[in-house]
PAZAPA-4460 file (N, C-alpha, C; in steps of 0.05 Angstrom, whole numbers, plus 32768, in hexadecimal, padded with zeros to 4 digits):
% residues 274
    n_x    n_y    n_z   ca_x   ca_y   ca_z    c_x    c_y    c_z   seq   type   mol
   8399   8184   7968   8381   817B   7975   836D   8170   7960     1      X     A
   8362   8156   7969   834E   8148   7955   8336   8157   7951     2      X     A
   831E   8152   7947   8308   815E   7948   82F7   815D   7959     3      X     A
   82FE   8146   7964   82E7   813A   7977   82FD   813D   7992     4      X     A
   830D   8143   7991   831A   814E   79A9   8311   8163   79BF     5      X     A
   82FF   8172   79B6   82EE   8182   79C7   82D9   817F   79D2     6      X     A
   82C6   8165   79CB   82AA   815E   79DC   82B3   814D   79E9     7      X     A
   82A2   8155   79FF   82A2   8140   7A14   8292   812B   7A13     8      X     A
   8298   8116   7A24   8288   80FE   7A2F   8267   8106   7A2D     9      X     A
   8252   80F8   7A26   823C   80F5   7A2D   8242   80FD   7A4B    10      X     A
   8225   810F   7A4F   8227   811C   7A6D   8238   8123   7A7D    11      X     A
   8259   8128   7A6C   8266   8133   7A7C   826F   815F   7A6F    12      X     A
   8282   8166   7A6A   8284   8181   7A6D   828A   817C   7A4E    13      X     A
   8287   8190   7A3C   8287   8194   7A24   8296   81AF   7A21    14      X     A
   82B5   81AC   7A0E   82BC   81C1   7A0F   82B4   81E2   7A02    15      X     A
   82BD   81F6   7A03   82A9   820F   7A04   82BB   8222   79FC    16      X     A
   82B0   8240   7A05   82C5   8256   7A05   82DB   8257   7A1C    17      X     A
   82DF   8275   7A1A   82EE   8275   7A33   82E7   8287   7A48    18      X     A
   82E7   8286   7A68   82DD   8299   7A75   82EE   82B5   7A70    19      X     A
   82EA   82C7   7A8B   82F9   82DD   7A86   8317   82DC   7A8E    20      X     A
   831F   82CB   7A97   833F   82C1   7AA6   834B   82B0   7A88    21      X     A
   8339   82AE   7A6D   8348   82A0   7A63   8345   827D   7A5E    22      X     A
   8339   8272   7A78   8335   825A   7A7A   8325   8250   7A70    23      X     A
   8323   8234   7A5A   830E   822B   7A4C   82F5   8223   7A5B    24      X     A
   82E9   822B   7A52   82C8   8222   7A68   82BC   8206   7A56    25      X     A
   82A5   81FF   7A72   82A9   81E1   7A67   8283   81EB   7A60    26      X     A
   8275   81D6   7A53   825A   81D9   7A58   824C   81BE   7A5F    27      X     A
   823D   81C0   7A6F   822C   81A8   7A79   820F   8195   7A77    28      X     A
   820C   818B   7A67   81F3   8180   7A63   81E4   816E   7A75    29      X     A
   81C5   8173   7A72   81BD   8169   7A8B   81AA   814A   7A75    30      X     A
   81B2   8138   7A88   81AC   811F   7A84   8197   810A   7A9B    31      X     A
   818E   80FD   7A8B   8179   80F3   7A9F   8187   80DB   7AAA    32      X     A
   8181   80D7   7AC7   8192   80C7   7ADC   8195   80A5   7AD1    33      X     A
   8178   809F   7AC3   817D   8088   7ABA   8184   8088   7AA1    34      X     A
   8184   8099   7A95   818C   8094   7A7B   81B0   8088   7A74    35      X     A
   81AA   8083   7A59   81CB   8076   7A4B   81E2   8080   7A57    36      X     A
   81D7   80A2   7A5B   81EB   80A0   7A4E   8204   80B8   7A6E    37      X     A
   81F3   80A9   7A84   81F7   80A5   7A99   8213   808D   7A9A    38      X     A
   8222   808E   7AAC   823A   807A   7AA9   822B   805C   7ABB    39      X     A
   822B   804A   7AB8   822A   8032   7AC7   823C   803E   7AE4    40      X     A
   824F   8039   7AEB   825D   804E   7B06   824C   8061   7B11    41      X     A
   823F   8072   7B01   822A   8088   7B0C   820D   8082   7B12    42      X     A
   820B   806F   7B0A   81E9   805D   7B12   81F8   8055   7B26    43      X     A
   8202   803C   7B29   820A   802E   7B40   8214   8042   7B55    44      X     A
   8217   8058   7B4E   821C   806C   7B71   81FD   8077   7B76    45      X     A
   81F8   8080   7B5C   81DF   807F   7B69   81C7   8078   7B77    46      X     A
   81CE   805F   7B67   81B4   804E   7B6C   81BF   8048   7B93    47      X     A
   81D6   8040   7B97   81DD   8035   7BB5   81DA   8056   7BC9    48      X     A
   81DB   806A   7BB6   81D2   808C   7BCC   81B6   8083   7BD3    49      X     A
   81A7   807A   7BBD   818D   807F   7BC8   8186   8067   7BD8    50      X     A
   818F   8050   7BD6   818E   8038   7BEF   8196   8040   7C0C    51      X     A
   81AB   8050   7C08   81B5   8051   7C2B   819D   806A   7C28    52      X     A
   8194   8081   7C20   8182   8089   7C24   8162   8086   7C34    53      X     A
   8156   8066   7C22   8142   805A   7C2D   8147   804E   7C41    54      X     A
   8166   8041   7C44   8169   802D   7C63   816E   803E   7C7B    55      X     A
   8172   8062   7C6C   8174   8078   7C8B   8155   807F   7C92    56      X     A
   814C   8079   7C7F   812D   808F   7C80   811A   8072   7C88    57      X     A
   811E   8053   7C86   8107   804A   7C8E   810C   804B   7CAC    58      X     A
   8121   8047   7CC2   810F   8047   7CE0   8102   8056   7CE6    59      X     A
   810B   806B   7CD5   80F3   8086   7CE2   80D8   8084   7CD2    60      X     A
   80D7   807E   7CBB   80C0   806E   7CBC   80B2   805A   7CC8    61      X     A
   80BE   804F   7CDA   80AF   8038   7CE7   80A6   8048   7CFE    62      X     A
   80BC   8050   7D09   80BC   805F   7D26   80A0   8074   7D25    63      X     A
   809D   8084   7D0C   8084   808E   7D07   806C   807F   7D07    64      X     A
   806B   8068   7CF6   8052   8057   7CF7   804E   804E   7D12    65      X     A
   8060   803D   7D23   8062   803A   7D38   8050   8050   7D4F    66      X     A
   805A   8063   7D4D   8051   807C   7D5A   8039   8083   7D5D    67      X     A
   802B   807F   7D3A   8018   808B   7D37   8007   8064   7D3D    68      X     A
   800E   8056   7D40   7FFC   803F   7D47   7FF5   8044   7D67    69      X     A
   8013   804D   7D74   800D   804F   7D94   7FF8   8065   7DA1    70      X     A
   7FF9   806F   7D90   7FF0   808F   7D98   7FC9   8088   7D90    71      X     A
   7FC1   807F   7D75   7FAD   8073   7D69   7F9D   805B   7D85    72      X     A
   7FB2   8047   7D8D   7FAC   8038   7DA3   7FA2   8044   7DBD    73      X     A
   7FAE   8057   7DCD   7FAC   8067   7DDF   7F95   8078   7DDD    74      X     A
   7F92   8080   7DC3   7F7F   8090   7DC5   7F62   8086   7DC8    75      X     A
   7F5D   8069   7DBC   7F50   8053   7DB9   7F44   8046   7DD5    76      X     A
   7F5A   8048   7DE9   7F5F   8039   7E00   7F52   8054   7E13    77      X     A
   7F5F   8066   7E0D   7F5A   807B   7E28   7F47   808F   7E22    78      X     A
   7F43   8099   7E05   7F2E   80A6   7DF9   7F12   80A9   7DF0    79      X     A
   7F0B   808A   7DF1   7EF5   8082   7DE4   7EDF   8070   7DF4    80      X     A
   7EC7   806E   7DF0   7EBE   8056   7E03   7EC0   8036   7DF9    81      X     A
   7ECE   8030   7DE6   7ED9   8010   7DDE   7EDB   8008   7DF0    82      X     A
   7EEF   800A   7E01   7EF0   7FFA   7E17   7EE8   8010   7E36    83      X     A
   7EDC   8018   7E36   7ECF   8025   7E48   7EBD   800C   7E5A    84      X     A
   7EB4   801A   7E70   7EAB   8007   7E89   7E8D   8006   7E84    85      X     A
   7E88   7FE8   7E83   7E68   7FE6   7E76   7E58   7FD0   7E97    86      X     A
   7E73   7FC6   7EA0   7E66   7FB9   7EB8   7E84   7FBE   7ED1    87      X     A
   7E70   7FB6   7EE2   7E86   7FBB   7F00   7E76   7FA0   7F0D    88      X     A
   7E92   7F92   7F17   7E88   7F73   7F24   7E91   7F77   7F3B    89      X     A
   7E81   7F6C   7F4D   7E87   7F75   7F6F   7E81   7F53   7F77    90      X     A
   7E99   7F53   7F84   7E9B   7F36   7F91   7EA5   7F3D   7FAD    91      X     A
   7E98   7F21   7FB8   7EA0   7F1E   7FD7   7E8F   7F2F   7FE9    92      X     A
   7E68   7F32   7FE6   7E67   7F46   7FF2   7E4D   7F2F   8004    93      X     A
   7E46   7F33   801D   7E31   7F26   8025   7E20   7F3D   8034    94      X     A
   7E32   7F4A   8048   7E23   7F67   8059   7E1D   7F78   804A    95      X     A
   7E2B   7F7D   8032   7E19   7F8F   8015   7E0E   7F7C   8006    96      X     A
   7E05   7F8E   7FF4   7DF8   7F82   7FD6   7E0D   7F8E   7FC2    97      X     A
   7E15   7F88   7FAA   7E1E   7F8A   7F97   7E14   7FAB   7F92    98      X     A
   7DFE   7FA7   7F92   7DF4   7FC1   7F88   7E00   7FE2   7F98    99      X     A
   7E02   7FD1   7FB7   7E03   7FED   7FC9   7E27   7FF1   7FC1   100      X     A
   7E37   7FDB   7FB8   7E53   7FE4   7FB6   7E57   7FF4   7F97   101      X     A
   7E40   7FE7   7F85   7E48   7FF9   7F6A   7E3A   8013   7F6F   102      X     A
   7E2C   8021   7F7F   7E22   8039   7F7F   7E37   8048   7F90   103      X     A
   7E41   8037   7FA3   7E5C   8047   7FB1   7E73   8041   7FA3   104      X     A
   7E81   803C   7F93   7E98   8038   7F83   7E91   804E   7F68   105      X     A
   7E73   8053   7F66   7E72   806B   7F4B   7E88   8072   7F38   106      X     A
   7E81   8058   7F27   7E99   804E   7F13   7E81   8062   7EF9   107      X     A
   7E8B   8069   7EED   7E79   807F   7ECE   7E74   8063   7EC1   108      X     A
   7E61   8062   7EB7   7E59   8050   7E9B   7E61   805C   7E88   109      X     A
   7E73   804A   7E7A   7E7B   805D   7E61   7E97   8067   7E62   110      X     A
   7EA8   8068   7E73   7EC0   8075   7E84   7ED0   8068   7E81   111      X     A
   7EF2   8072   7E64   7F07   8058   7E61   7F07   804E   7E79   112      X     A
   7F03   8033   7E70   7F19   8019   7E8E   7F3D   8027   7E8B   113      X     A
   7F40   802B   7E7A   7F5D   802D   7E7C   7F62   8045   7E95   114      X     A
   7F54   805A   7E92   7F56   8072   7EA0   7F51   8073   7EBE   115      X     A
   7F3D   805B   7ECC   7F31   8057   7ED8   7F42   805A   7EED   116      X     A
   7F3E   806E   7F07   7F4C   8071   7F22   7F43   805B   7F2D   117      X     A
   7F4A   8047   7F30   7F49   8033   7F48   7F53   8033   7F64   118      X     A
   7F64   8048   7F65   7F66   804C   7F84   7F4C   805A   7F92   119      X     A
   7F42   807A   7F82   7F2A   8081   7F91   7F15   806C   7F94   120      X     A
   7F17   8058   7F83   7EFC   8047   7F80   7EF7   8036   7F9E   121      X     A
   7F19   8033   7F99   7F1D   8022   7FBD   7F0F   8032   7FCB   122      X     A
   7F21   8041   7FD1   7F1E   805D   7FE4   7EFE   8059   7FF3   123      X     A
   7EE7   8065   7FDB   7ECD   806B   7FD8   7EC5   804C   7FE4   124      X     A
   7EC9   8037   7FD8   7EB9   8023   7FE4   7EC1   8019   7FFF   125      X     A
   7ED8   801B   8007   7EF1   8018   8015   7EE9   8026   803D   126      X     A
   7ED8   8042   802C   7ECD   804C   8042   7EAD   8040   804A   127      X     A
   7E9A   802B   8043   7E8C   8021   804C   7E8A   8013   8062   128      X     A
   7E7D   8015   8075   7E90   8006   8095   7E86   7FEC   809B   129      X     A
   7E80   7FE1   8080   7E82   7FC7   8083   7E98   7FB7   806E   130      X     A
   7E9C   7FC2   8066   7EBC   7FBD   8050   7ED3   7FC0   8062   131      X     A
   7EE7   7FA3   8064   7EFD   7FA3   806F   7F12   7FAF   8062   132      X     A
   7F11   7FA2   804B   7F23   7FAA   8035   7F19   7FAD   8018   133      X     A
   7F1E   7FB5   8008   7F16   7FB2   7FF0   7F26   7FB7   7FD9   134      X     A
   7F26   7FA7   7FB9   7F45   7FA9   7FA8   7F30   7FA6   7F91   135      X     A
   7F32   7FC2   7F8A   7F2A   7FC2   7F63   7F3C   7FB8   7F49   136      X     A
   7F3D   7FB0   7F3C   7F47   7FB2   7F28   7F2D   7FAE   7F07   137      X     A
   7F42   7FAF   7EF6   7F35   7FB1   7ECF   7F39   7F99   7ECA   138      X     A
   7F20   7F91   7EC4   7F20   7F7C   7EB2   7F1A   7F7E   7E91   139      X     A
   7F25   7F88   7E7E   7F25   7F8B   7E69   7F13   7F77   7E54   140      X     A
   7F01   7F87   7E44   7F0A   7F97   7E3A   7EF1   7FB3   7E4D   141      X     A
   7EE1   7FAA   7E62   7ECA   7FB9   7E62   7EC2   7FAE   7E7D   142      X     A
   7ECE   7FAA   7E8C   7EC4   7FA2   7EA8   7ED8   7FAF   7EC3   143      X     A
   7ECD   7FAF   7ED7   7ED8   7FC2   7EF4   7ED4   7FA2   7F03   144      X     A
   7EEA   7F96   7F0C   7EE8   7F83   7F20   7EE4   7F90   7F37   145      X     A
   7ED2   7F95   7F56   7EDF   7F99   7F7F   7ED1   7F7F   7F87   146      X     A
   7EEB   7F7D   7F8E   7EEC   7F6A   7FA3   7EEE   7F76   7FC0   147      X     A
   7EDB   7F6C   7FCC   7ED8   7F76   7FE7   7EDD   7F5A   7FF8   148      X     A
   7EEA   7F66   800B   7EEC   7F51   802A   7ED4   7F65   8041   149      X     A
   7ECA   7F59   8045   7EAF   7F6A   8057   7EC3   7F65   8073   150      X     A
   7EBB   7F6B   808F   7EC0   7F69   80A9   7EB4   7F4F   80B4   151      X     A
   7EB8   7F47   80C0   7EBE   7F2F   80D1   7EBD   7F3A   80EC   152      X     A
   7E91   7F31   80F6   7E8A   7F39   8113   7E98   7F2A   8124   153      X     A
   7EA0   7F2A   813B   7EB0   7F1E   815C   7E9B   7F26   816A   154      X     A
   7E89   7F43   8173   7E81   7F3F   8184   7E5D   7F55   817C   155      X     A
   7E53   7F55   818E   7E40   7F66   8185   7E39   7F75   81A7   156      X     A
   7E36   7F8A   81A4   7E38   7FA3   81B2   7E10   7FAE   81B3   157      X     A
   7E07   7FB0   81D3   7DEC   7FBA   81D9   7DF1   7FD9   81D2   158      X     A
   7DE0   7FEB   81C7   7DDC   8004   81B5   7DC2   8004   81C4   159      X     A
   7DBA   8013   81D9   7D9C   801B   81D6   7D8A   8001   81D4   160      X     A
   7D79   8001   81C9   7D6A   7FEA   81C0   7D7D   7FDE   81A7   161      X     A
   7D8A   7FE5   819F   7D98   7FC9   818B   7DB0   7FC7   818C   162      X     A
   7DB9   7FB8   817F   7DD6   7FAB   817C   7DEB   7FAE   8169   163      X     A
   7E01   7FBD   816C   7E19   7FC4   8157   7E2D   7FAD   8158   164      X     A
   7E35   7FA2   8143   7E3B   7F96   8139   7E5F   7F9B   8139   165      X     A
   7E72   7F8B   8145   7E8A   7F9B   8147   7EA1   7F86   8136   166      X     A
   7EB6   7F88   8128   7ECC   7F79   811E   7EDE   7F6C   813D   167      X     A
   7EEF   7F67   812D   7F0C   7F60   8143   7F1C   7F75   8144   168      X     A
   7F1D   7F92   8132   7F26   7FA7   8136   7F16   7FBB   814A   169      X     A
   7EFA   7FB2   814A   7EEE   7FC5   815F   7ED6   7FDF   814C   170      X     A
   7EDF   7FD1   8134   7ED1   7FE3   8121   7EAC   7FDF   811E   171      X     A
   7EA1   7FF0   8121   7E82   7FEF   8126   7E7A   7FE7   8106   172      X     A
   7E70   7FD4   8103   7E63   7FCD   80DD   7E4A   7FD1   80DF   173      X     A
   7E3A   7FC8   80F0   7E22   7FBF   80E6   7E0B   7FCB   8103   174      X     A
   7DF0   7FCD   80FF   7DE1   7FD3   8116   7DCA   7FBE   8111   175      X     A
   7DC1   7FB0   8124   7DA9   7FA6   811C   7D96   7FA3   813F   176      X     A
   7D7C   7F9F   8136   7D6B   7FA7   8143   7D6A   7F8E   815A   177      X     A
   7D71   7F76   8156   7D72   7F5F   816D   7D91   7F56   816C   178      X     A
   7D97   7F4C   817E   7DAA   7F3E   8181   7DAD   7F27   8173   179      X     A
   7DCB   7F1C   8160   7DD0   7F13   8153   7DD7   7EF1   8164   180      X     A
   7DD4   7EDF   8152   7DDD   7ECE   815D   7DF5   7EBE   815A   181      X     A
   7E05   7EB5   816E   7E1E   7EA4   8169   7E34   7EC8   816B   182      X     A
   7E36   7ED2   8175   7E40   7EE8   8179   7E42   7EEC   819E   183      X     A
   7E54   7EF9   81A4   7E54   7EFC   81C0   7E51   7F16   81C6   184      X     A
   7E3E   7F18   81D9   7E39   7F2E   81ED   7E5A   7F4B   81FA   185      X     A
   7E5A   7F5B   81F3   7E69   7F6B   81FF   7E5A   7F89   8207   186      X     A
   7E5E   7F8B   821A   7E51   7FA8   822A   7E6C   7FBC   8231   187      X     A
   7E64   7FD2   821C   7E7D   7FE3   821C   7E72   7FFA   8215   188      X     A
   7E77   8010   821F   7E65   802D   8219   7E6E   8033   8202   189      X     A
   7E7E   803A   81F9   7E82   8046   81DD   7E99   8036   81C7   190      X     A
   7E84   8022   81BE   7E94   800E   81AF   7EA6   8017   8193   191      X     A
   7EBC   8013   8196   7ECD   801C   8173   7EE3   8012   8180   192      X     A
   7EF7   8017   8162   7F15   800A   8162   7F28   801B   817A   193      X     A
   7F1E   8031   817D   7F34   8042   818B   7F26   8045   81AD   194      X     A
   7F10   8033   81B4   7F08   8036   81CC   7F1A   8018   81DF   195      X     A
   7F28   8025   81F0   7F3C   801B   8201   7F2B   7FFD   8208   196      X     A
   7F16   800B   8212   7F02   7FEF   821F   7EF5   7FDC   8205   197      X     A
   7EF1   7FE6   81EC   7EEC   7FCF   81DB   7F00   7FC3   81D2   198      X     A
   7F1D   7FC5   81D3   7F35   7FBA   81CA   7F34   7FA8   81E7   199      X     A
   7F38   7FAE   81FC   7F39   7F9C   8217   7F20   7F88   8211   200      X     A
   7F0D   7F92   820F   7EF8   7F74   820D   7EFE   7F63   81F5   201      X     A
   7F00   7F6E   81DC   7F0F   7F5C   81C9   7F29   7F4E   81CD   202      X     A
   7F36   7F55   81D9   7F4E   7F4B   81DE   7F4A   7F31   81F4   203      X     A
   7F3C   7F36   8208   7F2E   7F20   8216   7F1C   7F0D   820A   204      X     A
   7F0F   7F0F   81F6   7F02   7F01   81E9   7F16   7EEB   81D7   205      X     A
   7F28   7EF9   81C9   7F34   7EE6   81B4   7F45   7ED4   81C7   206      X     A
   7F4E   7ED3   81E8   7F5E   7EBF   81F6   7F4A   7EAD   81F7   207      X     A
   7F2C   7EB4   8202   7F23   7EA9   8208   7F26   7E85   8200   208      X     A
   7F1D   7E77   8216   7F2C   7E55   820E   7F05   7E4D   8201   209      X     A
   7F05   7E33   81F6   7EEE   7E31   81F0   7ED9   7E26   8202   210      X     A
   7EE5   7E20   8228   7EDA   7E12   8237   7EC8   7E31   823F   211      X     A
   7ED7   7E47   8243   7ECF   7E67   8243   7EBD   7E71   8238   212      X     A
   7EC1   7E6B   821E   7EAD   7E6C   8203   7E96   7E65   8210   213      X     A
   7E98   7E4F   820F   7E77   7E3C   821B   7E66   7E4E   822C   214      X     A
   7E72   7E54   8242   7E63   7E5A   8258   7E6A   7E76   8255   215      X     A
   7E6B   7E86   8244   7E6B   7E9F   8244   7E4E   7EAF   823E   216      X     A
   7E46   7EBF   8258   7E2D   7ECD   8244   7E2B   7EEA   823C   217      X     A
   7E45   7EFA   8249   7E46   7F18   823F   7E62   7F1C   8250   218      X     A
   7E70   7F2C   8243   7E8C   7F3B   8249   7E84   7F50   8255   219      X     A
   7E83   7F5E   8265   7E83   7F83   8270   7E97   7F83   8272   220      X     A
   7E9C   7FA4   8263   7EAC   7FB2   826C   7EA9   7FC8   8281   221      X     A
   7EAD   7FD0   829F   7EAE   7FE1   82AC   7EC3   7FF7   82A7   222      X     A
   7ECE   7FEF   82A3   7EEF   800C   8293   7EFE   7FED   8285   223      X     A
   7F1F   7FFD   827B   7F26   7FED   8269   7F3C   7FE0   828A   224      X     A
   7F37   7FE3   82A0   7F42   7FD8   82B4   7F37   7FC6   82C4   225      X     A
   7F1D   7FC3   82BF   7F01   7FAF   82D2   7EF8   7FA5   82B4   226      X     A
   7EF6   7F8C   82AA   7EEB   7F85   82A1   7EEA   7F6B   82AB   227      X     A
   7EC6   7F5F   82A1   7EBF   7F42   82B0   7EB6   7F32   8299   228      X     A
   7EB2   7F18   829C   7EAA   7F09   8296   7E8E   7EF9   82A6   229      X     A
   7E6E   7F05   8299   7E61   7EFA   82A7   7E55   7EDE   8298   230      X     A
   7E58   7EC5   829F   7E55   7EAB   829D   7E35   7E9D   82A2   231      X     A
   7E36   7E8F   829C   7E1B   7E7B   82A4   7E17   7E71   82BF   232      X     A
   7E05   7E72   82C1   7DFF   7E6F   82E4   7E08   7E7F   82EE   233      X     A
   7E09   7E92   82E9   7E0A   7EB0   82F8   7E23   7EAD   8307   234      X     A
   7E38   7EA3   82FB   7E4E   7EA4   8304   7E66   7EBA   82F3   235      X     A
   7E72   7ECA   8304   7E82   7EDD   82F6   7EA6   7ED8   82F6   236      X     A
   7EB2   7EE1   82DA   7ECB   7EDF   82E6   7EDB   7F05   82E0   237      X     A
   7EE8   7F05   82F7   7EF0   7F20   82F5   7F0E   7F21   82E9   238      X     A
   7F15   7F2E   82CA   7F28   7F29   82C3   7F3A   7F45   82C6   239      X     A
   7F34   7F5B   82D2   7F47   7F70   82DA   7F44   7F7E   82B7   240      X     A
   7F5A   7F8A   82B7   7F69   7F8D   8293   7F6B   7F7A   827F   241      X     A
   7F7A   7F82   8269   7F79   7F6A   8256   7F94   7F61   8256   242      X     A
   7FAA   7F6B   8268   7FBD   7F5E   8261   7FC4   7F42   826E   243      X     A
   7FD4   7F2D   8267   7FD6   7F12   826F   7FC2   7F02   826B   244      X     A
   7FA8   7F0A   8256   7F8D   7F07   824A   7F96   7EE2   824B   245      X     A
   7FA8   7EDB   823F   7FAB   7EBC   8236   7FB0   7EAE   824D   246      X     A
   7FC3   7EB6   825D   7FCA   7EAA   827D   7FAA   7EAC   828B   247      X     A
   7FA5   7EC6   8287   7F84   7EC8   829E   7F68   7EB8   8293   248      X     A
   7F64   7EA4   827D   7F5B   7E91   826E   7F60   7E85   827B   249      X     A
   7F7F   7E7A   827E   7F8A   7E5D   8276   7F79   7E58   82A4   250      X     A
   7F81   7E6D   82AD   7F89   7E63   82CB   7F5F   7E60   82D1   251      X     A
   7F4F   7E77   82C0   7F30   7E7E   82C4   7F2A   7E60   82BB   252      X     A
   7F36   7E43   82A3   7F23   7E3A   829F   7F2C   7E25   82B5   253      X     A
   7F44   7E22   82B6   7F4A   7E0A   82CB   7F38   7E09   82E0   254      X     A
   7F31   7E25   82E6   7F1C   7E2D   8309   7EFB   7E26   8307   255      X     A
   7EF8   7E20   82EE   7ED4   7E21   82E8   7ED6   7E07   82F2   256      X     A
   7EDA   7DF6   82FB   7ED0   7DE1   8308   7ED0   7DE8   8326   257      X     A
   7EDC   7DF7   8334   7EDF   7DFF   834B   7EBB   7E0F   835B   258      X     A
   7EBA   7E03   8375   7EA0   7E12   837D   7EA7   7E36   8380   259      X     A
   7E92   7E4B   8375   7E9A   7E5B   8379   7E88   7E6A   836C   260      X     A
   7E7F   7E80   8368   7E69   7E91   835A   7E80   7EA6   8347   261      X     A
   7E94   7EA9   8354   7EA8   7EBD   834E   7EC3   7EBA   834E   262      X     A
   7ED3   7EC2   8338   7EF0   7EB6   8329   7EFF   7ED2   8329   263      X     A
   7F10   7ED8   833C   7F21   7EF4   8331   7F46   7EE2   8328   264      X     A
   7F3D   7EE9   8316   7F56   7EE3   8301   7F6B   7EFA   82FD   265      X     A
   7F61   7F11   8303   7F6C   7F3A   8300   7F8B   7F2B   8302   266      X     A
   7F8E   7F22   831C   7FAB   7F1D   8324   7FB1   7EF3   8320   267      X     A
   7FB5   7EF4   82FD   7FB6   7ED0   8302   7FCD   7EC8   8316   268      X     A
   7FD3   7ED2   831D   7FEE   7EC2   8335   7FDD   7EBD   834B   269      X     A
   7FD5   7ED3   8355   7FC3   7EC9   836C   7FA0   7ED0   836A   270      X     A
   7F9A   7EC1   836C   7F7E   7EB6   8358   7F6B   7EB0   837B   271      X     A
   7F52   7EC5   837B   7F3A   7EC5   838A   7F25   7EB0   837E   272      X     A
   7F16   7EA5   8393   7EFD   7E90   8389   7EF8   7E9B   839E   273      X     A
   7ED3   7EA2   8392   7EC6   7EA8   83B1   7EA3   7E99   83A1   274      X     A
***
């Protein structure tokens, strides 16, 4: 054996004694990763361990940054008054004022838009009984859009000394102290959507032809089975119920030229003039 037969390689095992079995033991020196005296083969594994290293460990670094941007946003959005509600715009209103729908919609000043219940908002303004319908939405970054559709009077209804104001559903909106004009007369004891006799007089009203219209000066209802039509010149037409409403028009206007003070239409097949 040469002399130099027993050391090892730069950074590899250097020969030694022997353990207790006999077997030569090796010894190991510790070397710095970049240094010489490192093998070129042993950099290049290394260096490519710690590449697949960084290309395992960055999505989850992104996925983190990511995270913490979404979470930072949200908190921004739903946490804070940035974009919080600084105005509420109310459109489409003529029977209100702007004002009376933002005190009934009681939107918080200050209160994320993001967070913002827009269904109770409906709801709350939604129950005003002059609102037909009504549709909130956010207008970002700091505004409450309602849009309201108000009711749409057909007829107006005697109250005592004044006048309630009714839809085409029968729904009571409005009260006012004289009678309105360009509106028609209906006499019905207890006017709303679910009164038998204000659906029968409405329902007689919308056949009505426009020769009818003219000379119309008040609908009574006596039950939802006698209802009349009292006319100009004190002439009446008796239309029974409301059903065949369009037939009992069509046959009532043909007859207004006819002499007669009185039109029973109840039965259009066979039709009274007196």
């Amino acid at each position: 054996m040469t002399a130099g037969a027993g050391r090892g390689r730069p950074g590899g095992p250097a020969a030694g004694g022997r353990d207790r079995h006999g077997e030569p033991t090796r010894r190991w020196r510790l070397v710095r990763a970049g240094s010489d005296a490192v093998p070129p083969s042993v950099r290049r594994f290394m260096r490519r361990a710690r590449q697949r290293r960084l290309r395992a460990a960055l999505p989850w670094a992104v996925a983190g940054a990511l995270l913490a941007l979404v979470g930072l946003a949200a908190w921004v959005v739903y946490g804070t008054a940035v974009f919080g509600v600084r105005d509420v715009r109310v459109n489409g209103t003529d029977l209100l004022t702007p004002d009376q729908v933002r005190a009934t919609a009681a939107v918080r000043s200050g209160a994320p838009l993001a967070g913002l219940d827009t269904g109770a908002v409906e709801r709350r303004v939604g129950g005003l009984a002059q609102v037909e319908r009504v549709a909130v939405s956010r207008d970002f970054p700091n505004t409450v859009v309602v849009d309201v559709v108000e009711r749409t009077p057909v007829a107006v209804v005697p109250r005592g000394e004044a006048f309630v104001v009714v839809d085409a559903s029968g729904v009571v909106f409005r009260e006012l102290p004289q009678r309105p004009d360009g509106l028609p007369l209906v006499r019905v004891a207890e006017p709303g959507p679910d009164d038998l006799g204000t659906r029968g007089a409405l329902t007689v009203l919308t056949a009505l032809t426009d020769d009818l219209r003219r000379e119309l000066v008040e609908v009574v209802v006596d039950s939802p089975a006698r209802i009349r039509l009292l006319l100009a010149e004190e002439r009446e037409v008796v239309w029974g119920d409301a059903t065949d409403s369009a037939t009992k028009a069509e046959v009532a206007t043909a007859l207004l030229a006819r002499e007669g003070d009185m039109i029973d239409v109840s039965a259009p097949d066979v039709v009274t003039i007196r």
